[in-house]
C-alpha positions as CSV (number, residue, x, y, z in Angstrom):
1,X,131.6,108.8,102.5
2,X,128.8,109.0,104.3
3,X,125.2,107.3,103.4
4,X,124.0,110.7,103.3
5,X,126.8,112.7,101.3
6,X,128.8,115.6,102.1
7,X,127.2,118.9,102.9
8,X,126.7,121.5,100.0
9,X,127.1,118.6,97.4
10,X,123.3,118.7,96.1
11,X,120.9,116.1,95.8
12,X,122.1,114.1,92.9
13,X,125.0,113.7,95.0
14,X,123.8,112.6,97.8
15,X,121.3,110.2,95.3
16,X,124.6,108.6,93.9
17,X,126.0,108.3,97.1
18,X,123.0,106.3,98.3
19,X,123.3,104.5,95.5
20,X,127.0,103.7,95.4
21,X,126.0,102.0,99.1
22,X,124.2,99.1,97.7
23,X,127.4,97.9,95.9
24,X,130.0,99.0,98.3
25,X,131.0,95.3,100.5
26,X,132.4,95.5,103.8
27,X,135.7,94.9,102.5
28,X,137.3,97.2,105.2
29,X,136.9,100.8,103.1
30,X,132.9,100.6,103.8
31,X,132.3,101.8,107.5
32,X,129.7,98.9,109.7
33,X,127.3,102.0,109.1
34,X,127.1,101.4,105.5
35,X,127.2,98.2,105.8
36,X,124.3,98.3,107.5
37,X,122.5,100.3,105.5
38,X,123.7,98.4,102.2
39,X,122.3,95.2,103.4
40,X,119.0,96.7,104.9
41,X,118.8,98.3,101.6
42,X,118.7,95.2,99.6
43,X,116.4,93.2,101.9
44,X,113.9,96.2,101.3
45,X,114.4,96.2,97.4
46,X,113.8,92.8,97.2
47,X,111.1,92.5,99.7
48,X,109.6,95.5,97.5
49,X,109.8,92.9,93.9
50,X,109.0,89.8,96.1
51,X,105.5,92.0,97.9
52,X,104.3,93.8,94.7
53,X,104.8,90.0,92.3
54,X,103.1,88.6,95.6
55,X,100.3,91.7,95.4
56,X,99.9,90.8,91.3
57,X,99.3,87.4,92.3
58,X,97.0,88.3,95.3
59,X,95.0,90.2,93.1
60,X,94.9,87.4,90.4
61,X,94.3,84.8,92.7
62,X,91.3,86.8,94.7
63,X,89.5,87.6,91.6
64,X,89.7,84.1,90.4
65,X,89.4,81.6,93.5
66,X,86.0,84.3,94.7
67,X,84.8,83.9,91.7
68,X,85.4,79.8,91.7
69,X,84.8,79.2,94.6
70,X,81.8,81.3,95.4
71,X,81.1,83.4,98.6
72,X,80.6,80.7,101.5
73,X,83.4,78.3,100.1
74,X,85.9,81.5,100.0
75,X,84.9,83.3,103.1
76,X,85.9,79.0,104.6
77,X,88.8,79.5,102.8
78,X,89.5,82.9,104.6
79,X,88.3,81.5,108.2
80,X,90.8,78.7,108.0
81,X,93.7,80.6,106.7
82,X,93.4,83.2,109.8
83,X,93.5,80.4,111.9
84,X,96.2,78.5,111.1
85,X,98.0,82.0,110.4
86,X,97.0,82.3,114.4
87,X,99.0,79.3,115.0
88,X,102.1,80.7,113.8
89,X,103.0,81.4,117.5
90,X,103.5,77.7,118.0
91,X,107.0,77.6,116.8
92,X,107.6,79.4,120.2
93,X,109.0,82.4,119.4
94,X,112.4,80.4,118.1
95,X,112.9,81.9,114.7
96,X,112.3,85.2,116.1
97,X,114.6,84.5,118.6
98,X,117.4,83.1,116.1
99,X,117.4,86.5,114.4
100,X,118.9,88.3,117.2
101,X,121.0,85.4,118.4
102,X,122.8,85.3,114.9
103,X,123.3,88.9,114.9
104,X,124.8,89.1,117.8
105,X,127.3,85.9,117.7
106,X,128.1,87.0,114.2
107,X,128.4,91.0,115.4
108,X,130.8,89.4,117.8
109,X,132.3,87.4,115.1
110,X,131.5,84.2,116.6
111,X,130.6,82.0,114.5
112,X,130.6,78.7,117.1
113,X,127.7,80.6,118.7
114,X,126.1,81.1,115.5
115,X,126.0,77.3,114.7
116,X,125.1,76.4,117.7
117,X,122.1,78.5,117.6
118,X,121.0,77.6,114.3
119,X,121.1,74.1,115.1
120,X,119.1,74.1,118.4
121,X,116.6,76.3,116.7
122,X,116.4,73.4,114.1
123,X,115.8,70.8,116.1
124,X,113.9,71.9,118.4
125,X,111.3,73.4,116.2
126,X,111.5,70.0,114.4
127,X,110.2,68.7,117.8
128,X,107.2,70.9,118.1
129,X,106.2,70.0,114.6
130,X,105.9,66.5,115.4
131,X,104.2,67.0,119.0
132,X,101.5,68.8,116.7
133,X,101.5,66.4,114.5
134,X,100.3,64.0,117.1
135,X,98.3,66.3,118.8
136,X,96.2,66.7,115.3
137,X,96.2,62.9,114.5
138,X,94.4,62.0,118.1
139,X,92.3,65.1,118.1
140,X,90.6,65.3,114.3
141,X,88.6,62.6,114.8
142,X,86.3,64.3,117.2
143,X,86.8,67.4,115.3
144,X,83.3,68.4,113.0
145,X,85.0,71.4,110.6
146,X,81.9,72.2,108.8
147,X,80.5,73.0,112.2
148,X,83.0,75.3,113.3
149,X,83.5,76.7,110.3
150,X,80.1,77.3,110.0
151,X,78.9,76.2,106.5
152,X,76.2,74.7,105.2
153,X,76.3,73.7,101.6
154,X,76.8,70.2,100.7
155,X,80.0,71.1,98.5
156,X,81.5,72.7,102.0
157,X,80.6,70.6,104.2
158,X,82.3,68.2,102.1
159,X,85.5,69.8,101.4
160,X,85.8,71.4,105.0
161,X,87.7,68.6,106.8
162,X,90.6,68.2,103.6
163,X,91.0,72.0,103.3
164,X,91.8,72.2,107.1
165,X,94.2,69.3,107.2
166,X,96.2,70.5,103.8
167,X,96.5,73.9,105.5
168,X,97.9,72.2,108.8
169,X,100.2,69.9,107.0
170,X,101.6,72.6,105.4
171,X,102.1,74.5,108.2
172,X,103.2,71.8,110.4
173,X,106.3,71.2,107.1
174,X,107.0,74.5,107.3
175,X,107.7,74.8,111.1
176,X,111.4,74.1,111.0
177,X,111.9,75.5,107.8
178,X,112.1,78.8,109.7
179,X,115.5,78.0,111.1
180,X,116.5,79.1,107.1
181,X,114.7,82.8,107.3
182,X,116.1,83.1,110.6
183,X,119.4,82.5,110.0
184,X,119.3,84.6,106.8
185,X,118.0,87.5,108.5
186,X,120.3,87.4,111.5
187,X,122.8,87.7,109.1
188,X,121.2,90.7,107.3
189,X,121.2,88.3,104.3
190,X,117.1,88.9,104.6
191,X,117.3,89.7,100.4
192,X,118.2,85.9,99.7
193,X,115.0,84.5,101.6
194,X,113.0,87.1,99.7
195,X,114.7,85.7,96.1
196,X,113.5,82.6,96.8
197,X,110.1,83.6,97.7
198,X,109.2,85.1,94.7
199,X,110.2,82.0,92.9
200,X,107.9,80.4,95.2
201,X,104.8,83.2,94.5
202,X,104.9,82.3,90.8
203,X,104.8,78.8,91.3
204,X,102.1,79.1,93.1
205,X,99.6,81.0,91.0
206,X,100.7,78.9,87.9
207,X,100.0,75.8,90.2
208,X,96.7,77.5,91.4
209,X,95.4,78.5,87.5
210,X,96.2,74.5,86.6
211,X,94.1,73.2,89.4
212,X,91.1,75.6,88.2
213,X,91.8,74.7,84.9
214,X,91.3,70.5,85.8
215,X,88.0,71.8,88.5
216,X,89.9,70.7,91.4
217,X,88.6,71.1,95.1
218,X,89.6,73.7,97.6
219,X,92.2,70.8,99.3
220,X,93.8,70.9,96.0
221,X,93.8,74.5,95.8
222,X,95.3,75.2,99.0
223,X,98.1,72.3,98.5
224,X,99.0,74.7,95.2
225,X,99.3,77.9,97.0
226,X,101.1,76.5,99.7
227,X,103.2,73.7,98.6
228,X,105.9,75.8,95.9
229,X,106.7,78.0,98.4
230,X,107.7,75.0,100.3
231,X,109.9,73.9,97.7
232,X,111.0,77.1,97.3
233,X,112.2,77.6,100.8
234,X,113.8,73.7,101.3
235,X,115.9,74.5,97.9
236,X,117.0,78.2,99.9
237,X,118.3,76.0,103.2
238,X,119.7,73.6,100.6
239,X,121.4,76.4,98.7
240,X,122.6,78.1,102.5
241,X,124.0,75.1,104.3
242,X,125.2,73.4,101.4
243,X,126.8,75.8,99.7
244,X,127.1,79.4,101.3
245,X,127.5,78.7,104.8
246,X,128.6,75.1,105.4
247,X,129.8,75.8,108.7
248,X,126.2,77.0,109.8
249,X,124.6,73.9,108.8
250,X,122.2,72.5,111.8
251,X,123.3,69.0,112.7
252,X,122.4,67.0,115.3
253,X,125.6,67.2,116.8
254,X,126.2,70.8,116.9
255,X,122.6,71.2,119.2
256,X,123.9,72.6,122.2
257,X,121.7,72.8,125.6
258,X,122.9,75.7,127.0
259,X,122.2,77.3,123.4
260,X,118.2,75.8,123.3
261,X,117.9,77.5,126.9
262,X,118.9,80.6,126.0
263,X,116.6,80.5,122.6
264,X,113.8,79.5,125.1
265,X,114.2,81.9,127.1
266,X,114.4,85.2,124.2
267,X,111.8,82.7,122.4
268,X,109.6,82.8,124.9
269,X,109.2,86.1,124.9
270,X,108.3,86.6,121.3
271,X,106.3,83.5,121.4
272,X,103.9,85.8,124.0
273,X,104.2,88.1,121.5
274,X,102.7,86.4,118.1
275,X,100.4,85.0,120.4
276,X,99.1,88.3,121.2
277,X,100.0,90.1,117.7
278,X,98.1,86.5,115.7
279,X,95.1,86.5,118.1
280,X,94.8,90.4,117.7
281,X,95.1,90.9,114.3
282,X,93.5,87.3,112.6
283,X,90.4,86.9,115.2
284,X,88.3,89.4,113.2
285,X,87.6,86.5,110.7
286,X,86.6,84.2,113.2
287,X,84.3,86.4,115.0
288,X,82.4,87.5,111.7
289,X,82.2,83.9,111.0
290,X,80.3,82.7,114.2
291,X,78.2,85.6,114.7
292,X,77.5,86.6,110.8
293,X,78.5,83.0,109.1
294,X,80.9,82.5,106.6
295,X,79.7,84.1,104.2
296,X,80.0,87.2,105.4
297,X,83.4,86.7,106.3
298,X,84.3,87.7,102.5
299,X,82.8,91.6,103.1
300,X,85.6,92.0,105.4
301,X,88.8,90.2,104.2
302,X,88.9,91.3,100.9
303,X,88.9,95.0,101.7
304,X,90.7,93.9,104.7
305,X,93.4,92.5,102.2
306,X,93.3,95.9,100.1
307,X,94.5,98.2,103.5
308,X,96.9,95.6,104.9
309,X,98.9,96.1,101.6
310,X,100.3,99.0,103.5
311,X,101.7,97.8,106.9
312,X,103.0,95.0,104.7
313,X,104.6,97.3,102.5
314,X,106.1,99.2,105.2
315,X,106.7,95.8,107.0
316,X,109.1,94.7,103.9
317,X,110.9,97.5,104.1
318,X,111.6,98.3,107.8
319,X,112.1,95.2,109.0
320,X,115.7,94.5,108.1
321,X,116.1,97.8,110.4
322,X,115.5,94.7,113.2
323,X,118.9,93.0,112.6
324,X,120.5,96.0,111.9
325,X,119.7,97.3,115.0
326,X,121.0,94.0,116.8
327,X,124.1,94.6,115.1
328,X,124.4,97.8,116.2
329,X,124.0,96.7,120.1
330,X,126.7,94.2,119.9
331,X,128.8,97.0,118.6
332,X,127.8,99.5,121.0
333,X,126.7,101.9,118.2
334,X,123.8,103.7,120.1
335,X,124.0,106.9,118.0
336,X,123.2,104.8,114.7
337,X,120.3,103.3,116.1
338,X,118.7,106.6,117.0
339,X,119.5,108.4,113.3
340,X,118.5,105.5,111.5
341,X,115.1,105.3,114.2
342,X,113.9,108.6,113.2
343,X,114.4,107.6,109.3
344,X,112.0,105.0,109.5
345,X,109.5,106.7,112.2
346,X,109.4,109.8,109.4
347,X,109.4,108.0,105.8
348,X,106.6,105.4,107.0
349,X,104.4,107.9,108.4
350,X,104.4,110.1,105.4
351,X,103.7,107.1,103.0
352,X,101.0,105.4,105.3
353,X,99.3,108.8,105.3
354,X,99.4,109.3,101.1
355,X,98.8,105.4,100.7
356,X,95.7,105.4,103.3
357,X,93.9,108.4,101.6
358,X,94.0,107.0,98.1
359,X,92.9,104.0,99.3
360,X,89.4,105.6,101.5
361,X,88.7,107.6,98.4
362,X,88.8,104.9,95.5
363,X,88.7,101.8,97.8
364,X,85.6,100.8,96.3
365,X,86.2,101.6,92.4
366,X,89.4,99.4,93.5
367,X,87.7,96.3,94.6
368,X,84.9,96.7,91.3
369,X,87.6,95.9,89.4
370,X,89.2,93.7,91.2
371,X,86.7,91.4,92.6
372,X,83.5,92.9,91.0
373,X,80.3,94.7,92.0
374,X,79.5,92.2,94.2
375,X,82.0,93.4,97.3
376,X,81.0,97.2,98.4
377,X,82.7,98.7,101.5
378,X,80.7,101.4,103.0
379,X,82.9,104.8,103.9
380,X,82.9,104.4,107.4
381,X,84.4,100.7,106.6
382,X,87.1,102.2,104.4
383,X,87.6,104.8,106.8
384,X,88.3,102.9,109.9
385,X,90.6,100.6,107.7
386,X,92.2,103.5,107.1
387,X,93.0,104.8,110.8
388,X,93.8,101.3,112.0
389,X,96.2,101.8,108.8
390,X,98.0,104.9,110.5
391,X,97.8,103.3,114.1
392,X,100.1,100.5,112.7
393,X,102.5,102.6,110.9
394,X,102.6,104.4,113.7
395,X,103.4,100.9,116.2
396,X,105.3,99.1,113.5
397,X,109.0,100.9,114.2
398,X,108.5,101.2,117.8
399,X,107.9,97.3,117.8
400,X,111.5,96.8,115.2
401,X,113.0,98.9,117.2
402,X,112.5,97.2,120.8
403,X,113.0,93.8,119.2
404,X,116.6,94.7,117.8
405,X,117.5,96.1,121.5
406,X,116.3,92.8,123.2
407,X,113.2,95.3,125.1
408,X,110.3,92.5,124.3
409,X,108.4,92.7,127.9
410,X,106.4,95.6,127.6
411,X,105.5,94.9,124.3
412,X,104.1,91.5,125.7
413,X,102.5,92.7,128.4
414,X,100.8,95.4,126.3
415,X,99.8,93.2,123.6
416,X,98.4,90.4,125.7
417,X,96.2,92.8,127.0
418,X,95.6,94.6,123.6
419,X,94.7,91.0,122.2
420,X,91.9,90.3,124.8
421,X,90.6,93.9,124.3
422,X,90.0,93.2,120.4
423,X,88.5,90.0,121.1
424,X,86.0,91.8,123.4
425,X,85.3,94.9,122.0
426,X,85.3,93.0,118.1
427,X,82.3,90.6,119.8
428,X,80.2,93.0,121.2
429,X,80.8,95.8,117.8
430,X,80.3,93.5,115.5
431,X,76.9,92.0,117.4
432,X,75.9,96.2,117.0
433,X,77.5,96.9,114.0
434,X,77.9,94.2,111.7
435,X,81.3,93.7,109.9
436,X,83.1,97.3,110.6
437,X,82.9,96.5,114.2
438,X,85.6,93.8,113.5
439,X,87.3,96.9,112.4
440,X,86.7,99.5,115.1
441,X,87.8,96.3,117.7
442,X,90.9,96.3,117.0
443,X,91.5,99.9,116.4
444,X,89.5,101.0,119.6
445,X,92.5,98.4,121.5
446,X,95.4,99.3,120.0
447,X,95.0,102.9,120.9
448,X,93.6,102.1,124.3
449,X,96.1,100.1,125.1
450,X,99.4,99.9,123.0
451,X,99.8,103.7,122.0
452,X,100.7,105.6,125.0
453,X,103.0,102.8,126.9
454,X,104.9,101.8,123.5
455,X,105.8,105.7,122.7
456,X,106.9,105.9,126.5
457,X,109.0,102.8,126.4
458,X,110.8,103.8,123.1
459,X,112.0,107.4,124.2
460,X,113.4,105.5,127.6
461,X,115.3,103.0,125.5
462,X,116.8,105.6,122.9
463,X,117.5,107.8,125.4
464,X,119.8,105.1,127.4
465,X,121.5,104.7,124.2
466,X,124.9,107.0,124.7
467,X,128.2,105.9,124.2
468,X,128.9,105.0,128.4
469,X,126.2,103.0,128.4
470,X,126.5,99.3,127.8
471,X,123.9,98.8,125.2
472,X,124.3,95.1,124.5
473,X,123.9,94.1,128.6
474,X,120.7,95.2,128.4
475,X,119.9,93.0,125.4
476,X,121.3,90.1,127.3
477,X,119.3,90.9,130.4
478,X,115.8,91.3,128.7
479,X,116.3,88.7,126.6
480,X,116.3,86.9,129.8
C-alpha cells in the first residue's frame, strides 16, 4: 500500500487509503514511509484542533481584554508580549537543536544518544534560565517600564513594571520546559505536545474571564494566560518521563559533555536564527510604539493577528514535515524527502492564496465583529498583510526543509541580514507612512533579501539528495 493508492483505483480509494495511514503502527507491515506520513499526519490534525480552540479563544480573549483594558493599556500589553516573544532566542537554539538530535539517534535506534541529548538540553537550558534570572534581578531596578513602553496614563504607568515581570517569570519557567516539546517532536510524537496544549488554551481563557470577572490588573491577566499552559506542559513532561519514556528521562547523571557540545554547536545555529526570525517578525510593535506610542500599536496587531492566522495555520501543519525529514536523512531516504517537498511547497501555496484573498476582501467586516468599529484597516494595510502572507508561505517549507537536512547557514546568514533590513526600512516607512509601513518593512526585506538565495539553496540541497549520496554526513557537517 502506498500513501497514495494504487493507480486506476479512484479517489475514494486513494481517500481510504490515506485514511487507513493514520491507524496503520510501524509494526513491521507499515513501510518507514507511512510511518512518516502517519505520524506527521497526526501532529497536523491535532495542531489543526489545538490552533482553531487556540483561534476561538484568540478571538474571545481580543474582543474582551481591548475592550477591558482599553487602547493604550492593550497596545502595552501587545508591546511587551513581542518582546519577550523576541527573547525566545535565548534558550540558544537548544530545543531546536534537540529535535533533530532525537531524530537522528532514534532513526539510528539509539536510544543512549537520545537520553543523553535530552538530558544536556535539560540542564543546560535550566542554566540559562537562572543566569536570566539574575541578570533581571540586578538590572530592574534601574529599569523605568512606563518609559519605554511609552505610556502615560496613571493606571499604566502603574501596572507597567508587574505586567513586564509576570511575562518574564513566565518565560524564564518555561525555558527548560522545552526539553518536553523537543523531545516529543524529535520523536514525531509532535500530536502529544499539541493534546496538552489545548488543555492548556482552555484553562487559560476560563482563568482570563475569572480575573475580569473579580476586575483584576493586567499582571493578573497575563499570569492567567500564561500560567495553565504551564501546568499544562509540566503535567506533559510528567506524563513523558514518568510514564511513556522512562528511559529518556533527563537526569543529572545522564548529562553528557560531549552531547551539550554537539547541541551547542547545531544550537547555535538556530539560536542565530530565532534571533533573526524574533527580531524580524516582532520589532514592528516596538517600532510603532516609539515612534506612534502605544496606542497605536493596537491598529496594527490586531489585523496583524487576523493575517498571521495563516502562516500559523500552515506552520501547524508542515512542521512535523521537519522531523520527518530528519528521519529520512538518517535513513538515507533522499527520494521521500523530495515527493513529500513538493506536497507541501503545492498544498500551502494554494491555501495561502484562497485564505489571503478572503481575508483583503472582508478583513474589515471581520475585525467589526470581532473587536468593533473602533479598529479599521485601510486596503493597502490589508493588502500588504496579504503579500507578506504569500512571501511566508512561500519561505515557510524551504525553511522545514533545510532545518530537517541540517542546511541552517544560509538561512542565518540571510536572515540576519533580512532582520536588520526590516528594522531599517520599518523605521524610516513607518516615520512616512504611519502603521502600514511596519508592514511594507518587513515585506520589502524578505523579498530583498531571503527570496532569491533560499529558492537557490533548496534546489542545490534536493538535488544532492540521490541514493549515492550520503545524505546524513552532510547533516552532521552543517550542523557543525
Amino acid at each position: 500500500m502506498t500513501l497514495i493508492g494504487r493507480p486506476g483505483t479512484g479517489t475514494l480509494s486513494r481517500a481510504w487509503n490515506s485514511l487507513r495511514v493514520l491507524f496503520q503502527r510501524d509494526n513491521g507491515s507499515a513501510s518507514r514511509s507511512q510511518e512518516r506520513y502517519r505520524r506527521a499526519a497526526w501532529a497536523g490534525i491535532t495542531a489543526i484542533v489545538s490552533r482553531f480552540i487556540s483561534l476561538g479563544i484568540s478571538l474571545l480573549t481580543v474582543r474582551l481584554t481591548y475592550r477591558y483594558l482599553g487602547a493604550e493599556r492593550y497596545g502595552m500589553w501587545m508591546t511587551i508580549t513581542s518582546v519577550v516573544m523576541m527573547l525566545g532566542f535565548a534558550d540558544f537554539g537548544l530545543s531546536n537543536g534537540l529535535v533533530n538530535t532525537i531524530a537522528d539517534a532514534l532513526g539510528r535506534k539509539d536510544r543512549a544518544a537520545a537520553r543523553r541529548g535530552a538530558a544536556s538540553a535539560f540542564w543546560m537550558l535550566a542554566s540559562v534560565a537562572i543566569v536570566l534570572s539574575a541578570i533581571a534581578a540586578i538590572a530592574y531596578p534601574f529599569i523605568n517600564p512606563s518609559r519605554w513602553l511609552n505610556v502615560h496614563s496613571e493606571l499604566a504607568v502603574h501596572e507597567s513594571g508587574r505586567a513586564l515581570l509576570a511575562f518574564f517569570f513566565c518565560f524564564v519557567v518555561n525555558l527548560p520546559l522545552g526539553t518536553i516539546r523537543g523531545v516529543q517532536t524529535g520523536m514525531q510524537n509532535a500530536f502529544v505536545s499539541n493534546l496538552w496544549n489545548i488543555l492548556g488554551s482552555v484553562l487559560s481563557v476560563v482563568a482570563l474571564i475569572a480575573a475580569m470577572r473579580l476586575h483584576a490588573g493586567l499582571p493578573v491577566l497575563v499570569l492567567c494566560l500564561s500560567g495553565p499552559p504551564l501546568i499544562a506542559t509540566l503535567l506533559n513532561g510528567a506524563e513523558l518521563f514518568g510514564w511513556s519514556h522512562p528511559e529518556l528521562r533527563p537526569s543529572l547523571s545522564a548529562f553528557s559533555s560531549d552531547a551539550a557540545q554537539r547541541l551547542f554547536r547545531i544550537g547555535s545555529m538556530f539560536f542565530l536564527l530565532q534571533l533573526s526570525c524574533s527580531v524580524g517578525m516582532q520589532i514592528d510593535n516596538v517600532v510603532i510604539a516609539q515612534i506612534m506610542g502605544a496606542d497605536a500599536v493596537a491598529s496594527y496587531a490586531i489585523p496583524a493577528r487576523l493575517f498571521n492566522l495563516i502562516p500559523a495555520f500552515l506552520l501547524m501543519v508542515s512542521s512535523a514535515m521537519w522531523p520527518a525529514y530528519a528521519d529520512a536523512v538518517a535513513q538515507s531516504d533522499g527520494k521521500w524527502i523530495r515527493k513529500s517537498f513538493k506536497r507541501v511547497v503545492i498544498g500551502g501555496t494554494a491555501v495561502t492564496l484562497v485564505a489571503t484573498a478572503v481575508l483583503v476582501l472582508f478583513g474589515n467586516d471581520i475585525l467589526r465583529i470581532w473587536v468593533g468599529p473602533k479598529v479599521h484597516a485601510s486596503w493597502l494595510l490589508l493588502g500588504v498583510f496579504g503579500a507578506q502572507c504569500i512571501i511566508n508561505a512561500y519561505l515557510q517549507p524551504i525553511s522545514l526543509l533545510l532545518n530537517g537536512l541540517g542546511k541552517l547557514r544560509v538561512q542565518v546568514i540571510t536572515s540576519l541580514i533580512a532582520a536588520a533590513t526590516n528594522l531599517g526600512l520599518s523605521i524610516f516607512f513607518v516615520e512616512r507612512y504611519g502603521v502600514v509601513g511596519a508592514v511594507l518593512g518587513t515585506s520589502v526585506s524578505s523579498l530583498l533579501v531571503l527570496v532569491v538565495p533560499s529558492t537557490i539553496f533548496a534546489q542545490r540541497a534536493l538535488d544532492a539528495l540521490d541514493p549515492k549520496s550520503n545524505v546524513s554526513e552532510s547533516v552532521v557537517v552543517e550542523g557543525n
